[in-house]
N, C-alpha and C positions, 0 to 999 in steps of 0.2 A: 497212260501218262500223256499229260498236255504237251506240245511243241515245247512250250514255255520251260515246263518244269524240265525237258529232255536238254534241251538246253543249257538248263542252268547245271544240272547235274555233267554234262559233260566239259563246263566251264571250270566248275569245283575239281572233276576228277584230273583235268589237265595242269592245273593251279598245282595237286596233291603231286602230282609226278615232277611237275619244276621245282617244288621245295625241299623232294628226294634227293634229285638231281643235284639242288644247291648244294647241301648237307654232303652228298658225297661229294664233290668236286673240293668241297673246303676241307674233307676230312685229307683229301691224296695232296693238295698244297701244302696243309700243315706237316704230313708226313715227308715231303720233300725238302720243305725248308729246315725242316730240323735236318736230315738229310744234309743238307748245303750247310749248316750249321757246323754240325759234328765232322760234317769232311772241313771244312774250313779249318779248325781248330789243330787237327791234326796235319793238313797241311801249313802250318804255323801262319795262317795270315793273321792280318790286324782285324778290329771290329770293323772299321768304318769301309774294306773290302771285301768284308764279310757283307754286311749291310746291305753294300752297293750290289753284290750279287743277288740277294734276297728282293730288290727292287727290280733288279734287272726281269727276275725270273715272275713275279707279278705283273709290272708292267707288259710283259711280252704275252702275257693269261690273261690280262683285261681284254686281247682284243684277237684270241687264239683260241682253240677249243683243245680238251684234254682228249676228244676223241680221232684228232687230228694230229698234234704231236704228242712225243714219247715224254712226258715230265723230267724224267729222273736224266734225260740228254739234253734236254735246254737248261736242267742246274747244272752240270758237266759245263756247260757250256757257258755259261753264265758266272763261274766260276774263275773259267779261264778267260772271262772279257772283264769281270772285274779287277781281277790281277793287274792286266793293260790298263786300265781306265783309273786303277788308284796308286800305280806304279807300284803295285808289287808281283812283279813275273812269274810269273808259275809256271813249271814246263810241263806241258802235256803228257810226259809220262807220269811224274809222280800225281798227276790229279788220276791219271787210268787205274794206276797200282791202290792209291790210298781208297777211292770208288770201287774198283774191282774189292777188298780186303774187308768195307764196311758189306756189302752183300755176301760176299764167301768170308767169313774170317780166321776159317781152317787153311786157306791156300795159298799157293805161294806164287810174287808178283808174275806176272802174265808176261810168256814170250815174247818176243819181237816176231812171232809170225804174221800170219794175212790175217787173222783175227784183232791183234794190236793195232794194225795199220785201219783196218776198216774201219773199227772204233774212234782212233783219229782222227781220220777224215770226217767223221760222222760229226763229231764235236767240232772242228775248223768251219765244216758247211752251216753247223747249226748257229756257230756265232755268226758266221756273215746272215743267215736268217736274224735274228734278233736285231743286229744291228738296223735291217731294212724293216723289220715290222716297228722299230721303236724311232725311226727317221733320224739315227744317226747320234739321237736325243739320248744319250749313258752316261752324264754327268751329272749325279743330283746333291740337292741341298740335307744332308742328315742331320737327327735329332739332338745327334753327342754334342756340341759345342755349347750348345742351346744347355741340356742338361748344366751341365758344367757349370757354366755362370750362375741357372739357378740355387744350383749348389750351393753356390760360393755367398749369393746371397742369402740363403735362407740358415746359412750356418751360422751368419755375421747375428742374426734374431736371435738363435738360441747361446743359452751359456754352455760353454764346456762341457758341464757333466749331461745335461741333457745329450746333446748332440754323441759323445762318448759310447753314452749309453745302448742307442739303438743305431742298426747300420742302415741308416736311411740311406746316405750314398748308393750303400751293394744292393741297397733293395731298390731303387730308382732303377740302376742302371741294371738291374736283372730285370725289369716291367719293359725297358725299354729293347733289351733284345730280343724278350720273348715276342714281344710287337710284331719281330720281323716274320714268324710264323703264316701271318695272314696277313689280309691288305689291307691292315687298318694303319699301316707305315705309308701306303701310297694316299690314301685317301685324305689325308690331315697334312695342314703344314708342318713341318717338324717343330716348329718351337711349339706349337698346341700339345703333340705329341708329348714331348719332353716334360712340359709341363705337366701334363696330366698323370703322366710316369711317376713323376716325383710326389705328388697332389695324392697317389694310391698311395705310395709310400705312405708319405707323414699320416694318413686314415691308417694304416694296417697296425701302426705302431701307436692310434690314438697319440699322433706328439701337437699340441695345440701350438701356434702361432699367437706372439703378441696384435691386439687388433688395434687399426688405426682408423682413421676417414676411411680405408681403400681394404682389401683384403689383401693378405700378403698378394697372392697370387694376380690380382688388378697393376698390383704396383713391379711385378716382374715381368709382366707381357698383358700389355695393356688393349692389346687387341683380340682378348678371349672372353668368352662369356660363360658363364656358370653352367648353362647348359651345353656347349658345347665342349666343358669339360666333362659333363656327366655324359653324355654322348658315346666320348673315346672310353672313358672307364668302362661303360656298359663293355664296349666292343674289344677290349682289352679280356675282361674277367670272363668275356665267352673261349677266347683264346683257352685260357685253363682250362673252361667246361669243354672243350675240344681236345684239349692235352687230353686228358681221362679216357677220351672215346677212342684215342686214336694208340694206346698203351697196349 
């Protein structure tokens, strides 16, 4: 075998191991953020500190490795700096017990022994890590508000019964948590996001739009473009193809 070819062949096999790599690293963030999801819900927060944790714990992965920190304690942690950051409190025990209960969910909540207290700490150190790897930078702009208004417009287009008819709302704003999954929440402006949420929507339920000069969607967020809506959909509907792998 030529230099050349020895070469290329060890470019190809190293290329084969990082898209391994990729694939697994995106399958244990999916599995975490639903993780942060499902503990969220049951610790009764709202969406948008749900959200803000699920940003938190990507953003801190864009520039961290998973063979360096514990995943499942930077969403612990990320949990309890959301709470702070969206004012809604959460005390460190019941995030230990509701966490502790999704991995054992035969057992019953965790002593206040040396094991409680380490775990503690472990999660107080890991927020001030986060806070220092994301420069202090835990207040972000989300999708929801943005949703909302497209809402609001694009319900004013349809009549009654159309709109009645199919729950494009629940379906929007179900495209748009699932988002939180992967980084395709960090990667997009939120109103792109948003819109493209809703954009699957009105396709999945075939509901067509009256057309004017402008496409609906031109005329609700005038700084997106067709392909950069086909883009996030792409990167959305892998999200699913990931739910499946990850079940």
């Amino acid at each position: 075998m030529s230099t050349q070819a020895s070469t290329s062949a060890a470019v190809n096999e190293a290329r084969g191991r990082g898209s391994a790599e990729y694939v697994e690293d995106s399958k244990i963030h999916f599995r975490v953020c639903r993780f942060i999801i499902e503990t969220g819900v049951k610790l009764g927060m709202r969406s948008v500190p749900m959200a803000t944790a699920c940003v938190l714990y990507h953003r801190f992965f864009q520039s961290a490795s998973l063979q360096v920190y514990e995943p499942y304690l930077v969403a612990m942690s990320a949990i309890y700096l959301a709470g702070k950051v969206e004012e809604q409190h959460l005390r460190t025990r019941d995030i230990i017990n509701v966490c502790h209960r999704y991995f054992h969910p035969d057992s019953e909540p965790l002593e206040l022994d040396g094991k409680f207290w380490e775990l503690r700490d472990s999660i107080v150190q890991c927020e001030l890590l986060i806070l220092r790897q994301l420069n202090f930078q835990v207040s972000f702009e989300h999708p929801h508000k943005y949703l909302l208004h497209y809402l609001l417009s694009v319900r004013s287009l349809l009549n009654r019964h159309a709109w009645s008819r199919t729950p494009i709302a629940e379906t929007a704003l179900g495209v748009l948590k699932d988002s939180y999954h992967g980084s395709v929440c960090v990667r997009h402006e939120p109103q792109h996001l948003a819109l493209t949420s809703l954009y699957l929507a009105l396709q999945t339920y075939g509901v067509q739009l009256p057309r004017g000069e402008l496409e609906w969607w031109q005329v609700v967020c005038a700084d997106i473009t067709k392909t950069q809506i086909e883009t996030i959909m792409s990167e959305l509907l892998q999200l699913y193809d990931m739910e499946a792998k990850c079940t």
